[in-house]
C-alpha positions in Angstrom: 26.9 12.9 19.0 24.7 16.1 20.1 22.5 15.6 23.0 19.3 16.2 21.7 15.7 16.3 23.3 13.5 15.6 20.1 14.2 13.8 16.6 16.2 16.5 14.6 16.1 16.2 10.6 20.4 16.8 10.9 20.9 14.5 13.1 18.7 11.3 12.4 19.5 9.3 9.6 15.9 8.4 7.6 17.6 7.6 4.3 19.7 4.1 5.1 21.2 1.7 7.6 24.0 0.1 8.7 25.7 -3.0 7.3 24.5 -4.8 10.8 20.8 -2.8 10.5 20.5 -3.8 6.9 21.2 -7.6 7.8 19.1 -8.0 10.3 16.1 -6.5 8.2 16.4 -8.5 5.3 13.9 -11.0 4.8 15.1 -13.9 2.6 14.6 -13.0 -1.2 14.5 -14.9 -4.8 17.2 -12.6 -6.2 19.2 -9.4 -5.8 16.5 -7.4 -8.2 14.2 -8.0 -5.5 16.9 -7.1 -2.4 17.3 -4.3 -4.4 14.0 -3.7 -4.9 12.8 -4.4 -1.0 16.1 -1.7 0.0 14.7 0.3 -1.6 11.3 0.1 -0.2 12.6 0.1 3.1 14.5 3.0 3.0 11.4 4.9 1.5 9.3 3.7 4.4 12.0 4.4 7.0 12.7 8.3 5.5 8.7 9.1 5.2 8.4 7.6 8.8 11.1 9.8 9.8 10.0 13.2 8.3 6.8 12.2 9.6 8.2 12.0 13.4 10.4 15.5 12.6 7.7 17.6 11.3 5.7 16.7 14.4 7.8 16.1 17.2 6.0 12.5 17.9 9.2 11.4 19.6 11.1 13.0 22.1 14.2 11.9 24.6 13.3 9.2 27.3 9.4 8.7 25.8 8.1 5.6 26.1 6.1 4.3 23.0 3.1 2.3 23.2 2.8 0.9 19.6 -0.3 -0.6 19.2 -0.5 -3.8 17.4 -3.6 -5.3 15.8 -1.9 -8.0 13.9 -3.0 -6.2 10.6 0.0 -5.1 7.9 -0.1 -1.5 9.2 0.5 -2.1 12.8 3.5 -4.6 11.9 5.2 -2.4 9.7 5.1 0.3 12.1 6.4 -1.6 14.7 9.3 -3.1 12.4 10.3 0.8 11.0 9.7 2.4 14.6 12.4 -0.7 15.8 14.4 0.3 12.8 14.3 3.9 13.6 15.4 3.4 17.3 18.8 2.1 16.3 20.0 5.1 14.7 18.2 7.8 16.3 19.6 10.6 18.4 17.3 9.9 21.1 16.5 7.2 23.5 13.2 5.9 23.4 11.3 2.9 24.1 8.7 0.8 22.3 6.5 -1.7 24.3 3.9 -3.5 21.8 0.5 -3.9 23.1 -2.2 -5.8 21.2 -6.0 -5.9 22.3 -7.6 -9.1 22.5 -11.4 -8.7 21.7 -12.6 -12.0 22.3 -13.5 -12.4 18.3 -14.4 -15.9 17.7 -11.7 -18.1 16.0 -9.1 -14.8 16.8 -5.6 -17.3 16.9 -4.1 -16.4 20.6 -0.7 -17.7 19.8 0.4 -15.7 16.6 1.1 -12.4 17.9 3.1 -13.9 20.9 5.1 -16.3 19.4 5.9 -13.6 16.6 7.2 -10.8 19.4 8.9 -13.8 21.7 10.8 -14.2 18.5 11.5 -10.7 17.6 13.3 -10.0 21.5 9.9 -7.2 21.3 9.0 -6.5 25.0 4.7 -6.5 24.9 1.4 -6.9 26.3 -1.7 -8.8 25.7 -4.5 -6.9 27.4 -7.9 -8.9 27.2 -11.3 -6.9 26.9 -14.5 -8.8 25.8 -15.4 -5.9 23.6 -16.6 -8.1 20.8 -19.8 -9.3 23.1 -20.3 -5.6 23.8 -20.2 -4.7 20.6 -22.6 -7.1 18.8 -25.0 -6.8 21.6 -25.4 -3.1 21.0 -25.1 -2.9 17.1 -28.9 -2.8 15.6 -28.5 -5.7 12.5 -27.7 -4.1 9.7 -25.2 -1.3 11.3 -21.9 -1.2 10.8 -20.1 -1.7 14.0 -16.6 0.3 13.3 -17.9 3.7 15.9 -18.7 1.4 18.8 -15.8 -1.2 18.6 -13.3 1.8 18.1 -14.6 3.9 20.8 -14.3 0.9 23.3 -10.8 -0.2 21.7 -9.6 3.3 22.1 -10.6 3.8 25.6 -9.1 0.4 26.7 -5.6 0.9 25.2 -5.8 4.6 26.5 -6.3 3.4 30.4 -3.6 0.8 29.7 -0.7 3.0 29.0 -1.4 4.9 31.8 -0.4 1.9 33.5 2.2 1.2 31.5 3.7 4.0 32.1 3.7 5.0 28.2 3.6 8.9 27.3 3.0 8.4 23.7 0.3 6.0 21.7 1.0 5.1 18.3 -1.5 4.2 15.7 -0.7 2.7 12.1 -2.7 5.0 10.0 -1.2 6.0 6.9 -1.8 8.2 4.5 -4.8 6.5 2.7 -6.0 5.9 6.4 -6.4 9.7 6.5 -7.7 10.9 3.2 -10.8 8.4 3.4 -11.7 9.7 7.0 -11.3 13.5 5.0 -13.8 12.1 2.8 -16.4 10.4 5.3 -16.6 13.2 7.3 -17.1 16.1 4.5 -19.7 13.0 3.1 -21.2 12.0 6.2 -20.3 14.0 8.9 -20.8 17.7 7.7 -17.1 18.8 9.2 -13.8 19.2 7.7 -11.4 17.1 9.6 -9.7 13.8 8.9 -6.5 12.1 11.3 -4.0 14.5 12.9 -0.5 12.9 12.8 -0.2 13.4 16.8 -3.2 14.5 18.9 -4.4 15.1 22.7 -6.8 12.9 24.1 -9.9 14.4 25.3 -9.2 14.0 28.9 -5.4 14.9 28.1 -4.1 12.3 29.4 -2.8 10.7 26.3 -0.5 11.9 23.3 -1.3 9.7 20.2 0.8 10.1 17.3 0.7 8.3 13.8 4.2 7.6 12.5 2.8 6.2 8.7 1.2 9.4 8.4 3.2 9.9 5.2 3.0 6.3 3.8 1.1 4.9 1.2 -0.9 1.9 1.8 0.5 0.0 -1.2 3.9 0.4 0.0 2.9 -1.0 3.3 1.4 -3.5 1.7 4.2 -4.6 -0.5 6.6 -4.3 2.2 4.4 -6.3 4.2 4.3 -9.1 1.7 8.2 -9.6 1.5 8.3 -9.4 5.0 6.0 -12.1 5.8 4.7 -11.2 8.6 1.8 -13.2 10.1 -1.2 -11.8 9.3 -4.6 -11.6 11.5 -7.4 -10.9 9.7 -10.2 -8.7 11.6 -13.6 -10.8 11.2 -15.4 -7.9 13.2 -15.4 -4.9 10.7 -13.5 -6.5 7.1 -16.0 -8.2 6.2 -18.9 -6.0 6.9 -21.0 -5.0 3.7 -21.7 -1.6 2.8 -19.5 -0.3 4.8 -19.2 3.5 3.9 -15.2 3.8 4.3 -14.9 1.2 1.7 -16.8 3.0 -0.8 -14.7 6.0 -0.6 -11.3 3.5 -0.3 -12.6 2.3 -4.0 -13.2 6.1 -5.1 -9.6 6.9 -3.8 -8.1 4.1 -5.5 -9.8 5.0 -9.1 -8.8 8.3 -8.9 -5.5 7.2 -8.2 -5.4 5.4 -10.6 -7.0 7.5 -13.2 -4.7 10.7 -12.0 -1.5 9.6 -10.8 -0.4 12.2 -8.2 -4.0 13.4 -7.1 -3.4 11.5 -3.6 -0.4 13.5 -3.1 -2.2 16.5 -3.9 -4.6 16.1 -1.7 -2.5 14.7 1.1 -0.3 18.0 0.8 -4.3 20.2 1.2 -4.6 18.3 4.9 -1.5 20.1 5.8 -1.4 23.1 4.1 -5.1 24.6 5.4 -6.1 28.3 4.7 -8.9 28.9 7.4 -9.8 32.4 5.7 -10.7 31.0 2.3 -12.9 28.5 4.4 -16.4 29.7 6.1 -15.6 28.5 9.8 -16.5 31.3 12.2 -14.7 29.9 14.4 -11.6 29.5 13.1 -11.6 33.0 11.3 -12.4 36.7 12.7 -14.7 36.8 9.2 -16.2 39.7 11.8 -13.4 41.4 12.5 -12.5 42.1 9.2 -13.6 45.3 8.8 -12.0 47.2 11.7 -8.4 45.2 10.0 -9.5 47.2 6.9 -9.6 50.3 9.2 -6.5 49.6 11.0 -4.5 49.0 7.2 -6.2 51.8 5.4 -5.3 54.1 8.5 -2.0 53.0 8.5 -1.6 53.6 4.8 -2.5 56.8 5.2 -0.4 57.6 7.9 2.6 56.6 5.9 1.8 58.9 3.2 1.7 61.5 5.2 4.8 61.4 6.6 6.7 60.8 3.6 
């Protein structure tokens, strides 16, 4: 095989396994409608993952991946399809899971070990006491997602430093992405949602989000037939009125309602055109008339030539 540096879409294979691969995915199932069935979700996940990792060069030779593991169906699935991936791909990587213990009351210790012990997965357990932190400084009646994220990020960040992990993945997918779209334009007064890769303020960290092309239902179904152990999040869930789970429900009805508008949309976030927006700072909107002396002289130029 080519030595290659990065993920290359002609060289990594997204759309299948091998016999061996295939086996050791398979959960146990009723009947072969539903093997078939699960193959075929797997395979979906595996090429969207893929493309996802290609288009943005999240994954390059010798990196070592920090996948970050909440306990939550996102976080497993990447881990599983990430693992799947590093089989066949034409570059050596490796993952190391990492999961943040918050100190949440009732959070079960033992399920996230003995589920990794079991899967060979080499990890971490870093414990922070951000939960205390958190409630302490929420005013009742706030929702505590910006505070507890800001202190999760940070911890993780500092602890792949001393890891020794170049890249941080995330298991935001596409769903994940469109709502923080929507919050922001709502709430926030700026156009941005969740890059698929992204520098850290302090550049010190490269996150990337390999799900960036999934859909949340797939996930979820895949998930399901995996059966992997699932930890609730007490913290943020169950929090009412929480604004991101309005516009989840809005998403979901329109989704329903028009099939394909997700994708529609999805396809906007990366497909931008800054001068039919109003940023100044993204567009010379000031500039524009010197370019329309610069063409029309040219024009004329040419015609007097010819």
């Amino acid at each position: 095989m080519q030595t290659l540096d990065h993920f290359d879409p002609a060289h990594l294979n997204t759309v299948g396994a091998t016999p061996a691969d295939a086996e050791h995915d398979q959960p146990e199932l009723a009947d072969a409608k539903q093997k078939r069935e699960f193959n075929k979700l797997q395979k979906r996940l595996r090429r969207e993952v893929g493309n996802a990792i290609i288009d943005y060069q999240m994954i390059s030779e010798g990196d070592r991946v920090m996948v970050c593991l909440s306990g939550g169906k996102d976080s497993y699935t990447m881990l599983e399809i990430l693992r799947n991936l590093q089989r066949n791909a034409p570059v050596n990587f490796s993952l190391v899971a990492v999961n943040l213990d918050q100190k949440q009351p009732g959070f079960p210790e033992h399920v996230l070990p003995a589920y990794l012990d079991k899967q060979g997965v080499e990890y971490h357990i870093v414990e922070r006491d951000t939960y205390s932190v958190v409630k302490e400084k929420t005013p009742e009646g706030k929702t505590t997602c910006a505070l507890c994220s800001r202190l999760r990020r940070g911890s993780l960040y500092g602890f792949a430093e001393e890891i020794g992990a170049n890249k941080i993945a995330l298991g935001h997918h596409r769903e994940d992405i469109l709502e923080t779209l929507f919050l922001n334009m709502f709430f926030g007064g700026n156009l941005k949602a969740m890059p698929p890769k992204l520098l850290s303020d302090d550049g010190k960290n490269i996150v990337i989000r390999p799900l960036a092309y999934c859909k949340e239902a797939d996930i979820a179904e895949f998930s399901r037939l995996m059966a992997f152990p699932i930890i609730p999040c007490n913290l943020c869930g169950s929090q009412p009125n929480m604004q991101r789970q309005v516009v989840k429900e809005m998403l979901a009805e329109w989704d329903k309602k028009f099939p394909g508008r997700l994708e529609s949309m999805f396809k906007a976030v990366t497909n931008i055109a800054p001068s039919q927006l109003a940023d100044r700072n993204l567009f010379d909107f000031e500039g524009l008339e010197a370019k329309q002396a610069e063409l029309l002289a040219g024009r004329i130029q040419a015609y007097n030539v010819s």
